[in-house]
C-alpha positions in Angstrom: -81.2 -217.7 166.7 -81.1 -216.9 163.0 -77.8 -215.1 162.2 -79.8 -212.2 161.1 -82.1 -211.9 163.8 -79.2 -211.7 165.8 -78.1 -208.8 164.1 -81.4 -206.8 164.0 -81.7 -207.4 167.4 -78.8 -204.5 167.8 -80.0 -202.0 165.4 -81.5 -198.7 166.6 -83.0 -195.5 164.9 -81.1 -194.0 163.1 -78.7 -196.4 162.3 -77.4 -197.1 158.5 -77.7 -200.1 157.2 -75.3 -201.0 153.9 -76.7 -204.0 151.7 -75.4 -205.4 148.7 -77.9 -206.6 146.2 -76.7 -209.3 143.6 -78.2 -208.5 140.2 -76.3 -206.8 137.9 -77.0 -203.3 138.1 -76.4 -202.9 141.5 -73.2 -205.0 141.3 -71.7 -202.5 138.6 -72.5 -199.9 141.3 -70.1 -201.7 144.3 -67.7 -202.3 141.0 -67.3 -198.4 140.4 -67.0 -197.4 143.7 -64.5 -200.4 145.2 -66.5 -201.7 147.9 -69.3 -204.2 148.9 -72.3 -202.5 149.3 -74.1 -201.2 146.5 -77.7 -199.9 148.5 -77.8 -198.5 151.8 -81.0 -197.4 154.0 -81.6 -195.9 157.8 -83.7 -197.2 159.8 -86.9 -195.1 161.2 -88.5 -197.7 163.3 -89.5 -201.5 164.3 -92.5 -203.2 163.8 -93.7 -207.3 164.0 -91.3 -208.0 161.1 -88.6 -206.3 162.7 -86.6 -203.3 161.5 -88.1 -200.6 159.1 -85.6 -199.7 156.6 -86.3 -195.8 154.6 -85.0 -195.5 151.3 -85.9 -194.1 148.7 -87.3 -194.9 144.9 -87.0 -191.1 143.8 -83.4 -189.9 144.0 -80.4 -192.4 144.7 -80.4 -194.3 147.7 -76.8 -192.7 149.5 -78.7 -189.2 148.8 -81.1 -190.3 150.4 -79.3 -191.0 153.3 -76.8 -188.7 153.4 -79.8 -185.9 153.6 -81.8 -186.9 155.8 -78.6 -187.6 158.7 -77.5 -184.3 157.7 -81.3 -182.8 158.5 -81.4 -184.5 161.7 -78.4 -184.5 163.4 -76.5 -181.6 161.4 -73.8 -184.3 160.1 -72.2 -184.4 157.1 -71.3 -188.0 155.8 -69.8 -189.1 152.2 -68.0 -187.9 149.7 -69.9 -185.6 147.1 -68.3 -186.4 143.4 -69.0 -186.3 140.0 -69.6 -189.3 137.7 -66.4 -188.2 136.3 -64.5 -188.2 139.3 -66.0 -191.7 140.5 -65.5 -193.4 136.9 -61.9 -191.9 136.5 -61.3 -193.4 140.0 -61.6 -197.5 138.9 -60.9 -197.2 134.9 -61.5 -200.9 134.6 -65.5 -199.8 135.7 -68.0 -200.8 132.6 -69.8 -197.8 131.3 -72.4 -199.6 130.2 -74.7 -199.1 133.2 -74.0 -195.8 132.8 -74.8 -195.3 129.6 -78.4 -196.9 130.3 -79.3 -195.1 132.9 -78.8 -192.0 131.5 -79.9 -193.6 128.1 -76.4 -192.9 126.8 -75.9 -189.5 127.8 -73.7 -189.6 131.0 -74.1 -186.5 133.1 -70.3 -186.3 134.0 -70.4 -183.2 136.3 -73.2 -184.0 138.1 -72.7 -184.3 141.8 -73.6 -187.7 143.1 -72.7 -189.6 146.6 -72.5 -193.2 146.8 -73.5 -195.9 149.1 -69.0 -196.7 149.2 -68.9 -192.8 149.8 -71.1 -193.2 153.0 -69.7 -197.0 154.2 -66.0 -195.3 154.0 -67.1 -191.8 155.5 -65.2 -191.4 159.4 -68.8 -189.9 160.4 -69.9 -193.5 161.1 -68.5 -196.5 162.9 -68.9 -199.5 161.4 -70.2 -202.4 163.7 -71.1 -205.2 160.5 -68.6 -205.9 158.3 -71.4 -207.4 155.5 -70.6 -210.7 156.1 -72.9 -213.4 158.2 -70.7 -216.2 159.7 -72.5 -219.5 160.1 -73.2 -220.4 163.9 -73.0 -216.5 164.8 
């Protein structure tokens, strides 16, 4: 059985999924916050292909999240921050993301969660560490 099959084969609704995607936005995101995963999802359902993974193209992916297991199950998870508090946290993180996104206008107090925020949160119990072993 393919490693990842394997893997989907224990997911259920409701669970979080953390991903790390390699191109270099999203990389700069697991830079700044000091961990893998740079995108996370939830999964609402199953279907031929296998799991169905939410997330969402209109606010940021860990909001996403973070809402909709705090609508459901009345659970808080992640650590809200601003961009200050996130960028002072790794001072060796490139602003230059940053400064695109928000086409060089940083919104330093704004409140954000990230996907590290919710990986790290005590809320959830990690059962995948993010790496597939050959022969799993």
């Amino acid at each position: 059985m393919h490693p990842i099959t394997a893997l989907e084969s224990h997911l259920r609704v409701g669970d979080v999924v953390f991903t790390r995607i390699g191109s270099p936005p999203f990389r700069q995101i697991a830079e700044a916050t000091c961990t893998w995963t740079n995108h996370v999802g939830i999964v609402v359902g199953f279907n031929c292909f296998g799991a169905i993974v939410a997330e969402s193209w209109v606010q940021f992916c860990s909001r996403f999240v973070r809402e909709v297991l705090q609508e459901s199950t009345g659970e808080v998870i992640g650590e809200a921050q601003t961009f200050r508090e996130l960028l002072e946290r790794n001072r060796a993180t490139h602003l230059r993301l940053w400064n695109l996104w928000y086409f060089g206008r940083i919104p330093w107090d704004r409140v954000t969660i990230t996907p590290g925020s919710l990986y790290t949160s005590g809320a959830l119990q990690v059962v995948f560490d993010g790496t597939i072993t050959p022969g799993l």
